[in-house]
N, C-alpha and C positions, 0 to 999 in steps of 0.2 A: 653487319649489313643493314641490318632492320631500326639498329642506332643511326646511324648515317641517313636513311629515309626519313625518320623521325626531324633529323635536327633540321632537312630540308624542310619538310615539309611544314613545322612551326614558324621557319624562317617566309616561306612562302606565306602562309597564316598573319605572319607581323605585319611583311609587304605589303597586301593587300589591304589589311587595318590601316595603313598609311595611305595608302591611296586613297583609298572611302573618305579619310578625312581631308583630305587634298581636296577633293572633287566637291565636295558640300563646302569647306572654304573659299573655291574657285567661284560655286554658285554662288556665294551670297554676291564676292566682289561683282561678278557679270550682274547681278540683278541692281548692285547701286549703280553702275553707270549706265543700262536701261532705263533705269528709273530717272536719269538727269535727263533725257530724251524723252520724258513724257511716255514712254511704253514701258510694260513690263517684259519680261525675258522671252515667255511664251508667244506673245507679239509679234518681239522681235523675228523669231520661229518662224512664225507664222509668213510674217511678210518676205522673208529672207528662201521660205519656201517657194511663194508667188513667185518670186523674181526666178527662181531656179528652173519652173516647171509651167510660168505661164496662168493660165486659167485652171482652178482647180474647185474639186466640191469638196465641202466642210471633212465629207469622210476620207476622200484622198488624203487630203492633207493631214487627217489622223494618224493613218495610215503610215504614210510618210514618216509622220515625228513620233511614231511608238506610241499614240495616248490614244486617249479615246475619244469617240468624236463627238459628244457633250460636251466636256469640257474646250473643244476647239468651237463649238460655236457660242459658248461661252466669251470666250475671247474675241471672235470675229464679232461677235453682237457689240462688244466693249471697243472693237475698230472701228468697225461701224460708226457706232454713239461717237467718236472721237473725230471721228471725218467728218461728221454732221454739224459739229461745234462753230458758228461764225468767228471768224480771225477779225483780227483788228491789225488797220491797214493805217 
């Protein structure tokens, strides 16, 4: 019986070693085609949050996406600076 748990539970141990690396190859693809849109991933996040919830403060939105809220007004400062940029018409 305690073989049997074993063999699961290394099998579960593999799984999940595969996934981890699923999930960081996943991220790089989402960040290059972020990145052909002129935003980074967290950005993305970010504004995809906005749209979800309306009006929101830096620490909501931490809140929300699991981090912390430096590095989101990090980002929003970087949104900011990006909206502020004059367009060519």
């Amino acid at each position: 019986m305690a073989s049997k748990k074993r063999q699961t539970g290394e099998a579960l141990h593999a799984l999940f070693r595969e996934i981890f690396v699923l999930r960081e190859i996943l991220a790089e693809i989402m960040d290059d085609v972020h990145a052909r849109t002129g935003l980074t991933t967290p950005q993305r996040k970010i504004l995809r949050a906005l749209e979800e919830v309306g009006r929101a403060t830096v620490p909501d939105i931490a809140l929300r996406l699991g981090t912390s809220r430096q590095f989101i007004q990090t980002e929003v400062n970087r949104l900011l600076a990006i909206s502020a940029r004059p367009t060519c018409h």
